[in-house]
Every structure is written in C-alpha cells, then in structure tokens.
N, C-alpha and C positions, 0 to 999 in steps of 0.2 A: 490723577490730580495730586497737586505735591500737598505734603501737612499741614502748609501755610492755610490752603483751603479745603480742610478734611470737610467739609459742608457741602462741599459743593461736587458731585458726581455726575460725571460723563460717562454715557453708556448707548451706545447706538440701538438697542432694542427699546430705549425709554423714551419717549418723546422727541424722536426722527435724530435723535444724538443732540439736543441742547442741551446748556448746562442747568442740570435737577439740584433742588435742593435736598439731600439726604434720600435721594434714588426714591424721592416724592413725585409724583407728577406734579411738581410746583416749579417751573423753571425759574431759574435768574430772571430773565426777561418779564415774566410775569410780576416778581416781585417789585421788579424796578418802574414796571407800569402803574402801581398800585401807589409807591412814593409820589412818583412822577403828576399823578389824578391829584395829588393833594392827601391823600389818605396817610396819617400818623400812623407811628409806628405799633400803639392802643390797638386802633381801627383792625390795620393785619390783621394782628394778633386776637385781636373778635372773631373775625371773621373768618379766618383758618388757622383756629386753636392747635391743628397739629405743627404748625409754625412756632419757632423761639425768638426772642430777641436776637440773640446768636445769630441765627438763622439771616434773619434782614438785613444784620451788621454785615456778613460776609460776603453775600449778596451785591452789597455797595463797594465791599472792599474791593471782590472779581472786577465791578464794571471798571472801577478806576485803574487798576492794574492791566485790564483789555483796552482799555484810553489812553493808555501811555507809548503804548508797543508803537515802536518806530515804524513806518511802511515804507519804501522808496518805490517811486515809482516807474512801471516798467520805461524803459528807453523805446524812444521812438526810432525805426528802421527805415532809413532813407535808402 
C-alpha cells in the first residue's frame, strides 16, 4: 500500500486479504459499515478504542479512491 495510505494494510493471511486497518482485524469495509448504520465517528471510537480518528478518516479516504477507478467493460464476442 502506497504512504498516501500507510493505515490501511493488505495482507492475504489477515482477513482472506481485505483491506485492515493497521494489520487490525478491523477491515475498511467494516468500518465503512459502522458510518454507513448511522454510527458517528464518537460511537467507533467507543466502541473499538483501539481505533483513531485517523484511522476512520482513511478508511473513507480508501473507499473514495476505490470509487473512482475507471472500469471498462469487457467487449462482447460475436
């Protein structure tokens, strides 16, 4: 993962290779699930103290950076 996202680690023996936050078993997608419920950024942070703000921010910052990536899609073979 480039420095832009030192937070955020990919590791295929960590949680089937999703992206962890800090080689946490806390994935991105988890966290993003936790916003997404309604839950402030407080709330996280209660509730898995080993979380930073940091942490959340980056988190957000990944999904929108993995929302942006162009796809084309494949041609169909006649």
């Amino acid at each position: 993962m480039s420095k832009r996202f030192g937070r955020i680690t990919i590791n295929p023996e960590v949680c089937m290779g999703q992206a962890t936050i800090r080689a946490m078993r806390i994935t991105v997608a988890f966290v993003l699930k936790l916003l997404a419920s309604g839950m402030n950024h407080e709330e996280i942070l209660n509730a898995y103290p080993e979380l930073e703000e940091k942490d959340i921010m980056q988190a957000i910052e990944y999904a929108a950076w993995l929302a942006e990536e162009y796809h084309r899609p494949i041609p169909a073979h006649y």
